[in-house]
PyMOL Python script that loads the backbone (N, CA, C, O; Angstrom):
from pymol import cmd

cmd.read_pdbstr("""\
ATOM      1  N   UNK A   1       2.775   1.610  10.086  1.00  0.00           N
ATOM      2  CA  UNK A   1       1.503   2.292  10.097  1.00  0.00           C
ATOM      3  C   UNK A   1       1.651   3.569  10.922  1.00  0.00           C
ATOM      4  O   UNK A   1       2.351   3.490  11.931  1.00  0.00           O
ATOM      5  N   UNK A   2       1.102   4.691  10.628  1.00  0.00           N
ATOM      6  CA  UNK A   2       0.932   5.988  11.389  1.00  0.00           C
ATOM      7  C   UNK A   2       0.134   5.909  11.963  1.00  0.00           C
ATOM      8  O   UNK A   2      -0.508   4.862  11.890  1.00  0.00           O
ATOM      9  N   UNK A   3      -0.277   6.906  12.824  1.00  0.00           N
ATOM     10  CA  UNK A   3      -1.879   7.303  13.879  1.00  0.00           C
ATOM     11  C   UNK A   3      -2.592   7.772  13.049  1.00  0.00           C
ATOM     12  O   UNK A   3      -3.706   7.257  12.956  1.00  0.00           O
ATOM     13  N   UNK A   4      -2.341   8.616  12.366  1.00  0.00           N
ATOM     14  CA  UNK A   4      -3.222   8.970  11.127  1.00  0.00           C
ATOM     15  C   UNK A   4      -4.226   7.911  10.668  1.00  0.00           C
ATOM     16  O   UNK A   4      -5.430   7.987  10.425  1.00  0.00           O
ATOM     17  N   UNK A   5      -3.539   7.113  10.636  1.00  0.00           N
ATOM     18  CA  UNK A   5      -4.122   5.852   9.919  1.00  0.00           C
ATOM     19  C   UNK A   5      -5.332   5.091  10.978  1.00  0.00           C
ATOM     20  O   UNK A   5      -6.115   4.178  10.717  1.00  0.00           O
ATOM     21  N   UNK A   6      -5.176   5.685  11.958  1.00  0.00           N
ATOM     22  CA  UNK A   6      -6.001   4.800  12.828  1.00  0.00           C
ATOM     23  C   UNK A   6      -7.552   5.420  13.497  1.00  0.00           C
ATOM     24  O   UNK A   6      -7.696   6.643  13.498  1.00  0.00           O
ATOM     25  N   UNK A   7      -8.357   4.788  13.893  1.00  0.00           N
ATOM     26  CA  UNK A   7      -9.590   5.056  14.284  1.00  0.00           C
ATOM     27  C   UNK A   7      -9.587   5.285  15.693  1.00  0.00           C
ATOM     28  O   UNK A   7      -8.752   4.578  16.256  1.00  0.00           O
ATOM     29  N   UNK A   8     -10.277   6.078  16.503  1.00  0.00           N
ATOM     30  CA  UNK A   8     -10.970   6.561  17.651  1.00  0.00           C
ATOM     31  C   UNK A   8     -11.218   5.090  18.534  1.00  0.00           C
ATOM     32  O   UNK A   8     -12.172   4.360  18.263  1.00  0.00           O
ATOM     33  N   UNK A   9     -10.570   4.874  19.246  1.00  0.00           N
ATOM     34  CA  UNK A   9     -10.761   3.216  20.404  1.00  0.00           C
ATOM     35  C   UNK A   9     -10.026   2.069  19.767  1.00  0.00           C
ATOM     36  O   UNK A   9     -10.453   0.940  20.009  1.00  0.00           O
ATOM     37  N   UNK A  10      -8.719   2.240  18.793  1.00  0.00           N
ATOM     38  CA  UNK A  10      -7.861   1.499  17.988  1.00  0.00           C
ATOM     39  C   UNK A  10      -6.823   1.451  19.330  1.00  0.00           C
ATOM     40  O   UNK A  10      -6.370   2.491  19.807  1.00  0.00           O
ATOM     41  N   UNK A  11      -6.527   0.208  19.836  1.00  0.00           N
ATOM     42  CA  UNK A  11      -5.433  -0.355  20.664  1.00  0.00           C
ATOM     43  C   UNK A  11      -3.984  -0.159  19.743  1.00  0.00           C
ATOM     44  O   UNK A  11      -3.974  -0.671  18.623  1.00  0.00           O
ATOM     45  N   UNK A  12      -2.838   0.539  20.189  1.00  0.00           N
ATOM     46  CA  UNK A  12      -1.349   0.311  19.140  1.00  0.00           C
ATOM     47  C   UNK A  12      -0.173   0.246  20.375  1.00  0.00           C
ATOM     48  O   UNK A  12      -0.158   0.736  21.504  1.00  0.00           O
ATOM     49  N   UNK A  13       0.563  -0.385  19.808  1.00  0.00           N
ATOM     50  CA  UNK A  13       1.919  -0.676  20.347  1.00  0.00           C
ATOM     51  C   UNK A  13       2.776   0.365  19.394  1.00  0.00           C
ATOM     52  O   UNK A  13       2.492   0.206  18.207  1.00  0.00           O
ATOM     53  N   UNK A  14       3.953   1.598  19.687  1.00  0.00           N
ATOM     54  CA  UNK A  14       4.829   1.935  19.508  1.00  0.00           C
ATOM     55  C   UNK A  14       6.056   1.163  18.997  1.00  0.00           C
ATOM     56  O   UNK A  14       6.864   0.813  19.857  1.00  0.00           O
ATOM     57  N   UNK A  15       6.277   0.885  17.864  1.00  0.00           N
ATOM     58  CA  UNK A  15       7.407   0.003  17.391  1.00  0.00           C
ATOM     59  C   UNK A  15       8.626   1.175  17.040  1.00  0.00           C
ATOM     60  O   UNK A  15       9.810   0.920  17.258  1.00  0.00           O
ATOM     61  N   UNK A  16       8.227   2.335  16.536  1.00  0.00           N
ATOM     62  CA  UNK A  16       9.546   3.023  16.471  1.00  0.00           C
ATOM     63  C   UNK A  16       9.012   4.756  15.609  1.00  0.00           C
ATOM     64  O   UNK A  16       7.906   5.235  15.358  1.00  0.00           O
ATOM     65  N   UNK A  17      10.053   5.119  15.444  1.00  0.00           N
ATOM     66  CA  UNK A  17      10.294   6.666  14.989  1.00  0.00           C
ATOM     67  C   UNK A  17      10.523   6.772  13.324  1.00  0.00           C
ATOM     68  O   UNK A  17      10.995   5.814  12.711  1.00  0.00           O
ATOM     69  N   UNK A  18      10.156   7.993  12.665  1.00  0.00           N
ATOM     70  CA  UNK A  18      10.656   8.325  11.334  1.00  0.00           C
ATOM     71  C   UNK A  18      12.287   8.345  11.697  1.00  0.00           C
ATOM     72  O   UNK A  18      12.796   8.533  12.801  1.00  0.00           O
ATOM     73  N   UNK A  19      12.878   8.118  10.543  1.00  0.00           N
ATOM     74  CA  UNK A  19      14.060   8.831  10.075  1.00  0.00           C
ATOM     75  C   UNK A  19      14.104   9.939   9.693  1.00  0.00           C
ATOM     76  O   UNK A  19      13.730  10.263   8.566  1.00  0.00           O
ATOM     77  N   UNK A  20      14.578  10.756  10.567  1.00  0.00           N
ATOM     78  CA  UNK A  20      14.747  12.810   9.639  1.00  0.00           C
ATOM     79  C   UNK A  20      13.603  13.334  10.996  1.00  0.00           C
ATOM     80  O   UNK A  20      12.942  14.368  10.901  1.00  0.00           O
ATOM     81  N   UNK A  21      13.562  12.723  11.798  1.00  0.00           N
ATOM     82  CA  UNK A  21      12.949  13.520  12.659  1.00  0.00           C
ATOM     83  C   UNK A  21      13.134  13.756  14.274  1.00  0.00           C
ATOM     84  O   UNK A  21      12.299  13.670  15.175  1.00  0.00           O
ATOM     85  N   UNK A  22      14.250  14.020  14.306  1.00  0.00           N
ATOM     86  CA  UNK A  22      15.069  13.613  15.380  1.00  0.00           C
ATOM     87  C   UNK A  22      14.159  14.745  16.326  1.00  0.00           C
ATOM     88  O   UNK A  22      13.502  14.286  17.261  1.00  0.00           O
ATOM     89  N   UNK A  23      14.137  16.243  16.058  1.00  0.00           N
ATOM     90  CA  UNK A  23      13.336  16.928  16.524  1.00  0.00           C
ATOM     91  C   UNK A  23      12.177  16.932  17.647  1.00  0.00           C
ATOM     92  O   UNK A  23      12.146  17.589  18.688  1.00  0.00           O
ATOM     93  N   UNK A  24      11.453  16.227  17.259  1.00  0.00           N
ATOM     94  CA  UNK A  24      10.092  15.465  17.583  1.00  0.00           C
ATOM     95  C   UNK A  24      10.385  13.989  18.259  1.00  0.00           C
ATOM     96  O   UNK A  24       9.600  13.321  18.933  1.00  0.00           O
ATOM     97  N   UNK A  25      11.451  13.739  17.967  1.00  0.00           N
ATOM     98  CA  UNK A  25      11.619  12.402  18.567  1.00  0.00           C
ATOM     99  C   UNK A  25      11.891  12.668  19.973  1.00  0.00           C
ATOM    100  O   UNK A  25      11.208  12.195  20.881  1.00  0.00           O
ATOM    101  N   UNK A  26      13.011  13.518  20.165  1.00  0.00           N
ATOM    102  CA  UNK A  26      13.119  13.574  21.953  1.00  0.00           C
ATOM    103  C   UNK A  26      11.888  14.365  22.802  1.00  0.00           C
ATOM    104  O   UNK A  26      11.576  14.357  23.993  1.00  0.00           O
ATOM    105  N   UNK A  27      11.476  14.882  21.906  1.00  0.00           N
ATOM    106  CA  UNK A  27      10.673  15.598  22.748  1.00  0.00           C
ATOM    107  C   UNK A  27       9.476  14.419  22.662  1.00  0.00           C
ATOM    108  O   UNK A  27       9.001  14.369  23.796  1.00  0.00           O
ATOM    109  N   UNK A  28       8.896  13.600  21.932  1.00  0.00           N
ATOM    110  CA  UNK A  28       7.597  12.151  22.206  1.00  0.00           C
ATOM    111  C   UNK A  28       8.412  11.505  23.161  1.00  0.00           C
ATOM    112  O   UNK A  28       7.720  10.840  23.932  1.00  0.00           O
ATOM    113  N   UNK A  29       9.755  11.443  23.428  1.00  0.00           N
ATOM    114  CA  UNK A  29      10.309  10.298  24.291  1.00  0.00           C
ATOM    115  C   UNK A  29      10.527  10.699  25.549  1.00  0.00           C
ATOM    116  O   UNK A  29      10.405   9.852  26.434  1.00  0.00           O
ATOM    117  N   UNK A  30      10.956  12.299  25.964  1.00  0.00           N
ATOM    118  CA  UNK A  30      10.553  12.885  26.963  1.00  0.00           C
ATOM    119  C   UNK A  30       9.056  12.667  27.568  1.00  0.00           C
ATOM    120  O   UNK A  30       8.852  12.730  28.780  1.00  0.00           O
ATOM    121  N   UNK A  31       8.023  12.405  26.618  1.00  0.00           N
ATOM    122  CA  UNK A  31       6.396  12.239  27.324  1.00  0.00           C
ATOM    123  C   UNK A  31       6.328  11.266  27.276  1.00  0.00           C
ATOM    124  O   UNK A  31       5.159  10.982  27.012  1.00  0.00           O
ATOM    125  N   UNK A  32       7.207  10.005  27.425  1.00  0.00           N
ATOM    126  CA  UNK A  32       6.833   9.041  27.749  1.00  0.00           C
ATOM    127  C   UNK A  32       6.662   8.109  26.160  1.00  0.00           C
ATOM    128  O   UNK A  32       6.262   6.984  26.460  1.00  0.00           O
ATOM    129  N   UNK A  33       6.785   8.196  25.087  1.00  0.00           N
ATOM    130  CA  UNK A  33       6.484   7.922  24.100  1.00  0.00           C
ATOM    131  C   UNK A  33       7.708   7.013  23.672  1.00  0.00           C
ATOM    132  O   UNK A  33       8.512   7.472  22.861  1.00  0.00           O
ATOM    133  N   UNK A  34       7.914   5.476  24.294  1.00  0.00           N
ATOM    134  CA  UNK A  34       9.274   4.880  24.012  1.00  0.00           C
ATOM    135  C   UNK A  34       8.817   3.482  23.247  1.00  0.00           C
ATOM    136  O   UNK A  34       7.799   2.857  23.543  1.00  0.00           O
ATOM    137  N   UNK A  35       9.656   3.146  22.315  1.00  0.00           N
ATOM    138  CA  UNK A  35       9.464   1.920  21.925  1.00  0.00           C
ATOM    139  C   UNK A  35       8.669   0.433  22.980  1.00  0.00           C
ATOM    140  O   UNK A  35       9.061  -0.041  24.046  1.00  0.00           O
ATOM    141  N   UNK A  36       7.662   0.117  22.260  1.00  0.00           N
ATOM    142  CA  UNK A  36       6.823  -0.504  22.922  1.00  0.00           C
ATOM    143  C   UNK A  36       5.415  -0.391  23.653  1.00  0.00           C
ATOM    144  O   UNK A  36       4.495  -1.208  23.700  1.00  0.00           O
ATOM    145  N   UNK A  37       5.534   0.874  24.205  1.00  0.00           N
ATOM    146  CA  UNK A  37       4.753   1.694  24.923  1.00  0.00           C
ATOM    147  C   UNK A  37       3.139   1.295  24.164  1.00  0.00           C
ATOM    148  O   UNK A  37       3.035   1.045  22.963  1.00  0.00           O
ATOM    149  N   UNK A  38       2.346   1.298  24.820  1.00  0.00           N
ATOM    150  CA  UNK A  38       1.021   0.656  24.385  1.00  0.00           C
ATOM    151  C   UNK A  38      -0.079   1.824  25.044  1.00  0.00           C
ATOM    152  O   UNK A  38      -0.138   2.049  26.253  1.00  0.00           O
ATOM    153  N   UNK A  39      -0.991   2.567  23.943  1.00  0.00           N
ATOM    154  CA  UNK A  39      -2.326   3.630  23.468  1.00  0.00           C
ATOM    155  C   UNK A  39      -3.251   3.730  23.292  1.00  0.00           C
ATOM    156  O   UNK A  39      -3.308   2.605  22.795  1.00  0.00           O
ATOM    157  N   UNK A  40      -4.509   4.170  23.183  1.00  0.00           N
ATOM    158  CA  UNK A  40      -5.692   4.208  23.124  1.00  0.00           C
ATOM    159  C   UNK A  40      -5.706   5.058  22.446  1.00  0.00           C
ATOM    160  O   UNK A  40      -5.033   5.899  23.042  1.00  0.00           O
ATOM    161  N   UNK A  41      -6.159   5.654  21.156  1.00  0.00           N
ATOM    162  CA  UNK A  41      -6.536   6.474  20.487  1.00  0.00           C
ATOM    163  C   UNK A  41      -8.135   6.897  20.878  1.00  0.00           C
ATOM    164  O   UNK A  41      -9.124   6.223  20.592  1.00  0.00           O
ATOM    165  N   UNK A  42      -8.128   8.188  21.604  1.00  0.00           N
ATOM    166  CA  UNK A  42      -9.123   8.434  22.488  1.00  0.00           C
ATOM    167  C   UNK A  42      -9.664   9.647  21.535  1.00  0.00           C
ATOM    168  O   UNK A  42     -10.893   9.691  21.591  1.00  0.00           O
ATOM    169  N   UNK A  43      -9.139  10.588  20.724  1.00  0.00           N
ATOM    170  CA  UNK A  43     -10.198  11.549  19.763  1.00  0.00           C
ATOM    171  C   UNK A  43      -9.209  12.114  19.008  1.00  0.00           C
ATOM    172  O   UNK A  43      -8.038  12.464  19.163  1.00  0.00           O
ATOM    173  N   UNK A  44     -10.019  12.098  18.159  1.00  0.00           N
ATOM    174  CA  UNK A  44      -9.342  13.111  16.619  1.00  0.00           C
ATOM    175  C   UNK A  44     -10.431  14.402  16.385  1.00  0.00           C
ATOM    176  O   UNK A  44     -11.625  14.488  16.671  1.00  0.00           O
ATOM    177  N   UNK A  45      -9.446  15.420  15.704  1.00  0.00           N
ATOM    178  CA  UNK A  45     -10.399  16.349  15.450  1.00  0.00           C
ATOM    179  C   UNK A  45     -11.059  15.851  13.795  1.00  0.00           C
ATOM    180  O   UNK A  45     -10.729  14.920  13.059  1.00  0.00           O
ATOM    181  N   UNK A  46     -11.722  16.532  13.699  1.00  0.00           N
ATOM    182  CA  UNK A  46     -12.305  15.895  12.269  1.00  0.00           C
ATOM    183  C   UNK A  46     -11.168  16.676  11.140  1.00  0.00           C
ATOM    184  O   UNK A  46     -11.236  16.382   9.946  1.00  0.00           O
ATOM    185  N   UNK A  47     -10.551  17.278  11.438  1.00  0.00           N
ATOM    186  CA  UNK A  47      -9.541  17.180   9.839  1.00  0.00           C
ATOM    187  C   UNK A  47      -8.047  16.578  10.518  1.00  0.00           C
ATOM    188  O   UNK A  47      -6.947  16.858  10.042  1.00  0.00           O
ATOM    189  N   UNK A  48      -8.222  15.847  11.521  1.00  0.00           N
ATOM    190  CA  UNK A  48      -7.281  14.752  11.695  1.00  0.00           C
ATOM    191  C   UNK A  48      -5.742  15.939  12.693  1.00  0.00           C
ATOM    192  O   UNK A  48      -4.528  15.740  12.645  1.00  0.00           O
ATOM    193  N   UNK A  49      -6.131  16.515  13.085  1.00  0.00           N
ATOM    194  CA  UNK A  49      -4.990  17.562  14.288  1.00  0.00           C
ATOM    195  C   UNK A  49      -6.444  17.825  15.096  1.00  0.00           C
ATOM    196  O   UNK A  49      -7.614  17.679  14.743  1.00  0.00           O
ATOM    197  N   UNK A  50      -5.834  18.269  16.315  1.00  0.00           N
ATOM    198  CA  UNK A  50      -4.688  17.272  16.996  1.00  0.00           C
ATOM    199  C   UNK A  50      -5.532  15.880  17.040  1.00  0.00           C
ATOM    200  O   UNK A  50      -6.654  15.729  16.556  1.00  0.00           O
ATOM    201  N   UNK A  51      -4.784  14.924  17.700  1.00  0.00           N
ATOM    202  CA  UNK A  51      -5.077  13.368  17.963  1.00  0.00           C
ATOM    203  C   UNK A  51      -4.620  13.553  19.375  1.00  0.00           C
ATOM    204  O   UNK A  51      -3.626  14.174  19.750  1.00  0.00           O
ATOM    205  N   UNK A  52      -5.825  12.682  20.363  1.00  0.00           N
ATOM    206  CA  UNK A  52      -5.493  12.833  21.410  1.00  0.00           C
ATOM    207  C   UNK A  52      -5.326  10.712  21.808  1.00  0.00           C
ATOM    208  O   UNK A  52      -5.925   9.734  21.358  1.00  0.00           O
ATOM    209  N   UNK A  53      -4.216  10.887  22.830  1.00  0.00           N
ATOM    210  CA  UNK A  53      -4.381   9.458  23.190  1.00  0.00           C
ATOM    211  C   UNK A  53      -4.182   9.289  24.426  1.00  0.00           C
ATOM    212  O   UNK A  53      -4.030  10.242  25.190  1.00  0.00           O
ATOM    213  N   UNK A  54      -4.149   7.821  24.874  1.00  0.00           N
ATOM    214  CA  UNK A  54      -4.364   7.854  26.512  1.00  0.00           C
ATOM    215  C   UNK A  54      -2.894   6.796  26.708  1.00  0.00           C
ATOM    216  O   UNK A  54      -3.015   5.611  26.397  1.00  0.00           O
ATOM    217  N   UNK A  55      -2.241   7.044  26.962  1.00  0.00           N
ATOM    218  CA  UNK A  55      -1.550   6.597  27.548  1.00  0.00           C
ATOM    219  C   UNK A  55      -0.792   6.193  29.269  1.00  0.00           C
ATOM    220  O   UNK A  55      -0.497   7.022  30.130  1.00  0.00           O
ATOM    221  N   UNK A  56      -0.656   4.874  29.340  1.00  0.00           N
ATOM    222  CA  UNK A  56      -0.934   4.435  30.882  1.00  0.00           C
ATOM    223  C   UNK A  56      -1.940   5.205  32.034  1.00  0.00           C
ATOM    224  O   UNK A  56      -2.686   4.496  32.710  1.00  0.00           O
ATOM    225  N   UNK A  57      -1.927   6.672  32.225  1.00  0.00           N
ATOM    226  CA  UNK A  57      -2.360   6.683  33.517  1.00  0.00           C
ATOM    227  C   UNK A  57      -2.901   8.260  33.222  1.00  0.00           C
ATOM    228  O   UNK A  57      -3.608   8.917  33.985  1.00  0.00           O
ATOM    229  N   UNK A  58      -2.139   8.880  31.311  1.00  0.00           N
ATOM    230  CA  UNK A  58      -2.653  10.509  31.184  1.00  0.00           C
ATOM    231  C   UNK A  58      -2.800  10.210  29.566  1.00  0.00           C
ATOM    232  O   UNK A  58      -2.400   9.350  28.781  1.00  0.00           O
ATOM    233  N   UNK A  59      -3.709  11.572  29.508  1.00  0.00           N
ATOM    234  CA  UNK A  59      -3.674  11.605  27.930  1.00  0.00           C
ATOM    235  C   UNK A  59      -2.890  12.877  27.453  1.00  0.00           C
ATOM    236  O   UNK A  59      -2.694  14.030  27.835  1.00  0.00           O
ATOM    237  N   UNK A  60      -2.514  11.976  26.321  1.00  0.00           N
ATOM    238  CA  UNK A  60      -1.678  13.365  25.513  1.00  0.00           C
ATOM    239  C   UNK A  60      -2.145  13.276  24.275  1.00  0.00           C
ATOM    240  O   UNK A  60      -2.650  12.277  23.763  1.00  0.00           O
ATOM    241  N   UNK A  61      -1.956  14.461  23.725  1.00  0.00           N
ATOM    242  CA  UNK A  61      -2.250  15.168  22.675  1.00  0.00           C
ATOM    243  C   UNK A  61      -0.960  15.508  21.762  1.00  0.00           C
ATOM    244  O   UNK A  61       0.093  16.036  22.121  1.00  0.00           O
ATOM    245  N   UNK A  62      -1.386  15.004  20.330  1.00  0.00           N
ATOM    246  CA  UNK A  62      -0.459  15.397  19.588  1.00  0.00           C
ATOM    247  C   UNK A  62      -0.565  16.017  18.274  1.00  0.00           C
ATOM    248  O   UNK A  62      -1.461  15.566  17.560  1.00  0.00           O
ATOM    249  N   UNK A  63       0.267  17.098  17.728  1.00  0.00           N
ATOM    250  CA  UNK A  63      -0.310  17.769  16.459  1.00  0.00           C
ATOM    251  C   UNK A  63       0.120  17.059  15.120  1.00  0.00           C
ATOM    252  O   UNK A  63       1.001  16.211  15.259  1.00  0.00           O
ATOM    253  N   UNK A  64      -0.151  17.177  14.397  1.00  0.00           N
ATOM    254  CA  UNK A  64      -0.243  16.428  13.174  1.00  0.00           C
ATOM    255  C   UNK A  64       1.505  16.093  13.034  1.00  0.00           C
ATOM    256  O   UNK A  64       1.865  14.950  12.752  1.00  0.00           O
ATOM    257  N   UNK A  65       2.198  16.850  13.188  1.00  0.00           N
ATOM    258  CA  UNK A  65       3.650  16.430  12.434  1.00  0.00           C
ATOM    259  C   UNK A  65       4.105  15.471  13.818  1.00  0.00           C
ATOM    260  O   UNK A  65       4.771  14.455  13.621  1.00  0.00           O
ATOM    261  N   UNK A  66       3.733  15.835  15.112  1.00  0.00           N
ATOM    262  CA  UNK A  66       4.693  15.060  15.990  1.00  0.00           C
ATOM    263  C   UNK A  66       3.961  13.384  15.506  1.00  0.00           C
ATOM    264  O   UNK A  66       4.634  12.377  15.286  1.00  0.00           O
ATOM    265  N   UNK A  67       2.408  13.482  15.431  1.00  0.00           N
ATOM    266  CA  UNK A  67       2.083  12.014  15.698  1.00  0.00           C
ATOM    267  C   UNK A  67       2.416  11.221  13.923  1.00  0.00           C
ATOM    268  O   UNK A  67       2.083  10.069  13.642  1.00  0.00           O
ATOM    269  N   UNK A  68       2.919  11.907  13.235  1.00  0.00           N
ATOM    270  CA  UNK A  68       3.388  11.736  11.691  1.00  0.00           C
ATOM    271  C   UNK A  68       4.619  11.044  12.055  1.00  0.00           C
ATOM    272  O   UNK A  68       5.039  10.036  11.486  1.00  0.00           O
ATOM    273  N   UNK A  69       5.117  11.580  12.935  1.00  0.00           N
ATOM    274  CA  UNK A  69       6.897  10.854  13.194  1.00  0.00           C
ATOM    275  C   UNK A  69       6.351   9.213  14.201  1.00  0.00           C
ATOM    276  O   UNK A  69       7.152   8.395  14.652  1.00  0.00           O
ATOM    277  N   UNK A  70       5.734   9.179  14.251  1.00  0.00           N
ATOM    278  CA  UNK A  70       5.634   8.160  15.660  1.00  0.00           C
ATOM    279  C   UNK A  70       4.951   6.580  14.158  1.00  0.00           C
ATOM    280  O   UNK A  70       4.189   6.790  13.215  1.00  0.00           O
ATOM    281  N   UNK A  71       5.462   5.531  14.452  1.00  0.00           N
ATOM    282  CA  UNK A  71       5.208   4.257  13.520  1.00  0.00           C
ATOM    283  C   UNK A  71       4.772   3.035  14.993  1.00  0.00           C
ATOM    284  O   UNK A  71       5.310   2.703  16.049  1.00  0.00           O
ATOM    285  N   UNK A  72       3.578   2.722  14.293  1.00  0.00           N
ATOM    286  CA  UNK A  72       2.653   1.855  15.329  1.00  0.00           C
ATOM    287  C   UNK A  72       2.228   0.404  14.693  1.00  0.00           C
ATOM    288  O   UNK A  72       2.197   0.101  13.500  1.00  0.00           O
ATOM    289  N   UNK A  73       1.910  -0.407  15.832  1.00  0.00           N
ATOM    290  CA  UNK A  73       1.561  -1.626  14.965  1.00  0.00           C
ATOM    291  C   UNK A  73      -0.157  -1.462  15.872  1.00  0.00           C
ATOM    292  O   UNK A  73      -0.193  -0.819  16.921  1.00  0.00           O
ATOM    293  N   UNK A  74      -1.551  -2.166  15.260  1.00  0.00           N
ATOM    294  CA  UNK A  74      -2.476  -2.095  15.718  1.00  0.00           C
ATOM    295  C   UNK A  74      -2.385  -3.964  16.693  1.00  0.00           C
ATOM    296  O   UNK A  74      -2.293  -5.114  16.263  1.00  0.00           O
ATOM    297  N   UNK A  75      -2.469  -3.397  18.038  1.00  0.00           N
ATOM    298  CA  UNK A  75      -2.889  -4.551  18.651  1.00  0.00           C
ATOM    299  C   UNK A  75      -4.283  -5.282  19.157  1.00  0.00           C
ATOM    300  O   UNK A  75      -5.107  -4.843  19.960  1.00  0.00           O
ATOM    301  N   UNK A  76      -4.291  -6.545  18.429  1.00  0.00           N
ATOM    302  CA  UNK A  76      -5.526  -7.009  18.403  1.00  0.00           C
ATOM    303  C   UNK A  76      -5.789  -7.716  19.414  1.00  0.00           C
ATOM    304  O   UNK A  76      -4.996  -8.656  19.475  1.00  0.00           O
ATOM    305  N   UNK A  77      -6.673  -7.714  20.405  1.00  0.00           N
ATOM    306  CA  UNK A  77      -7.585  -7.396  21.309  1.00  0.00           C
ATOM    307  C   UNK A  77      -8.516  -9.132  22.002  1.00  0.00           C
ATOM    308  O   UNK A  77      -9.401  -9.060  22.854  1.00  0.00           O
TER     309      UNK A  77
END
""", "prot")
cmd.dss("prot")
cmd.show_as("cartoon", "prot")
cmd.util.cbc("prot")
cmd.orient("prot")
């Protein structure tokens, strides 16, 4: 599943990365963005860029292609 895919106060666990996007990958894993890692999907703009989320202790923001590379599972609550 993508972030795309997900709603505004949707709990996700980080399970892993696209293939072909190595690019974007070090630089989400530099911010903290590592397998497992657990999110809050805190706001979307209404045509879906950027997506902002909260992660542990800050929020980050991501533009449509970085949060396109990132594959999530929704954790239920």
């Amino acid at each position: 599943m993508k972030i795309k895919d997900l709603e505004v106060g949707d709990r996700c666990r980080l399970t892993g990365y696209d293939k072909g996007v190595g690019e974007y990958r070090q630089k989400l894993l530099a911010m903290g963005l590592i397998r497992g890692a657990e999110f809050v999907i805190t706001r979307k703009a209404p045509l879906g860029d950027p997506i902002e989320i909260k992660l542990s202790s800050f929020s980050l923001t991501l533009r449509k292609n970085e949060a396109d590379a990132v594959e999530v599972e929704i954790i239920q609550a």
